[in-house]
C-alpha positions as CSV (number, residue, x, y, z in Angstrom):
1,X,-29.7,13.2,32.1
2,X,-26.3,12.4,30.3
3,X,-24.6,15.3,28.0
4,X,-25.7,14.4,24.2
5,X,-22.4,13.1,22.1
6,X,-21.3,14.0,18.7
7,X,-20.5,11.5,16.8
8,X,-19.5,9.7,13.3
9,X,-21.7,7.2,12.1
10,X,-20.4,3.7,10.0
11,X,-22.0,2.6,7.5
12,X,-24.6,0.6,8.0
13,X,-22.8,-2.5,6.8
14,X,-19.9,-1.6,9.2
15,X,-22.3,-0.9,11.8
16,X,-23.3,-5.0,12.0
17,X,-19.9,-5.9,11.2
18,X,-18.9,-4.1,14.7
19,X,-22.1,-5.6,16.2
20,X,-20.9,-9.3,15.4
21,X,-17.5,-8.4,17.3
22,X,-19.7,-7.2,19.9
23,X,-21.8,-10.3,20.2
24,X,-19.0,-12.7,20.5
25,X,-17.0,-10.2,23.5
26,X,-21.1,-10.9,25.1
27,X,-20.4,-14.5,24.1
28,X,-17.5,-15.3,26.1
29,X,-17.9,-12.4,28.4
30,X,-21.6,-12.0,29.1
31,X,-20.9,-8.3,29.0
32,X,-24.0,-6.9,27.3
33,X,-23.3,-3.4,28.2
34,X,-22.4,-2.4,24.4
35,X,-26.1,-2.2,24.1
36,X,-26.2,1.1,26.0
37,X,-25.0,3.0,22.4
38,X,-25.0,2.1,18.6
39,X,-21.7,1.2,17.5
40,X,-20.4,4.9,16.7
41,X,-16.9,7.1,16.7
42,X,-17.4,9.9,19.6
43,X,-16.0,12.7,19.1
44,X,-16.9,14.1,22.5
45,X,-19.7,16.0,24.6
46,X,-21.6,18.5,22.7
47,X,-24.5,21.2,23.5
48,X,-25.7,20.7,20.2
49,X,-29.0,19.2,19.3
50,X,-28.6,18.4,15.9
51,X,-26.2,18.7,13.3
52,X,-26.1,18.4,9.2
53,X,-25.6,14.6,8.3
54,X,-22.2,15.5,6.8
55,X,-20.7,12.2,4.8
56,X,-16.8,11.6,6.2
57,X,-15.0,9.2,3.7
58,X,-12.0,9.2,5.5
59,X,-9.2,5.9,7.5
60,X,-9.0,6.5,10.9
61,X,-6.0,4.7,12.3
62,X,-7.9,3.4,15.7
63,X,-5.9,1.8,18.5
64,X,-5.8,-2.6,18.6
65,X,-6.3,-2.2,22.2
66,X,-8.8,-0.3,23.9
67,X,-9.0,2.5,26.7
68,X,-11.3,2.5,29.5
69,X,-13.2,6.2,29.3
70,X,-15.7,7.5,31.2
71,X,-17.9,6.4,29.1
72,X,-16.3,2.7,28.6
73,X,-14.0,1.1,26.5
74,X,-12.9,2.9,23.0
75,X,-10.8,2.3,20.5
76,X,-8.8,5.4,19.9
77,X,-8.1,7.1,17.3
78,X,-6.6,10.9,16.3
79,X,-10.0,13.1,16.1
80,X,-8.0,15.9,17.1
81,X,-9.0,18.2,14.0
82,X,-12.6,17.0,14.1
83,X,-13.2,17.4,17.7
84,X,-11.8,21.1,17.1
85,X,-13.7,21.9,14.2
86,X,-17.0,20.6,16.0
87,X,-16.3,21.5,19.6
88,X,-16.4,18.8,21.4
89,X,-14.6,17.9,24.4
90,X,-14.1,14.9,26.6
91,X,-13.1,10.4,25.3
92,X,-13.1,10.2,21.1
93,X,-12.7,7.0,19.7
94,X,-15.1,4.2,18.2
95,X,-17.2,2.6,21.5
96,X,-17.5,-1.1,21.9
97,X,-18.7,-1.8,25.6
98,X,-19.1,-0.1,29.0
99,X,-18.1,-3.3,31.3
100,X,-15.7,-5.6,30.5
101,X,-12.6,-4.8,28.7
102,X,-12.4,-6.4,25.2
103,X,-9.6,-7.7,23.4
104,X,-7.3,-6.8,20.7
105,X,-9.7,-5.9,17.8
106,X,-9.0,-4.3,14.1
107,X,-11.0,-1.5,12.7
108,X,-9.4,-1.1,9.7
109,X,-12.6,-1.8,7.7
110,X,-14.0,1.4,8.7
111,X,-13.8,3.9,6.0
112,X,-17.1,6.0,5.8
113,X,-19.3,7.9,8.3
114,X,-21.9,10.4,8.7
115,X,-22.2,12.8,11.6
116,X,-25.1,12.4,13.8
117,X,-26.0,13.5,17.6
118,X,-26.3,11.2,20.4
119,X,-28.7,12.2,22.8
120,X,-28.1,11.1,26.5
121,X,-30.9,9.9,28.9
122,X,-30.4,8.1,32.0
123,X,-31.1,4.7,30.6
124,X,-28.4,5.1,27.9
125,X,-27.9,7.1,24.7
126,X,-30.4,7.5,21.8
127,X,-29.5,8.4,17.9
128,X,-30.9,11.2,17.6
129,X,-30.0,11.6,13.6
């Protein structure tokens, strides 16, 4: 069983916006290993195992090129505050794909979110909210 993951929500709209980029990195790649988790901002590992669905309407400044995490490649960003506030711990930044590292991307779209709660199983991650 995987720890669950606290983490910020786009909105829907953004959410299949980030899913198109994902489908063309599977299209040239044949990395499919984005389907493991929505496309979602971690903030980190949590214990908890559900949360209020708080509405963020906040930029996040992510990184154009990504980190490989433990838990694949992000997109950084500075969830410093958040991850403090929340207590989380462990790789922040908006997940795009556990497998092969993608390319220079821009986020910049990306201005609204709702918290919500991961929650891990061996196959993968689940929404849990």
């Amino acid at each position: 069983m995987k720890p669950n993951l606290l983490v910020l929500l786009p909105l829907s709209g953004d959410r299949i916006t980030i899913r198109r980029m994902q489908r063309e990195h599977l299209e040239t790649t044949g990395d499919c290993s984005f389907y493991i988790m929505p496309p979602v901002v971690i903030l980190g590992f949590t214990d908890k195992k559900g949360v209020d669905r708080k509405k963020f309407n906040m930029k996040l400044d992510f990184s154009k090129k990504p980190t490989l995490t433990e838990l694949g490649y992000i997109y950084e960003a500075d969830l410093g505050k958040l991850q403090e506030k929340y207590s989380t711990s462990g790789p922040s930044g908006l997940f795009f794909t556990k497998d092969i590292m993608p390319g220079e991307k821009d986020f910049s779209f990306l201005e609204s979110y709702s918290l919500a709660i991961l929650e891990g199983t061996s196959e993968g991650y689940l929404l849990l909210q």
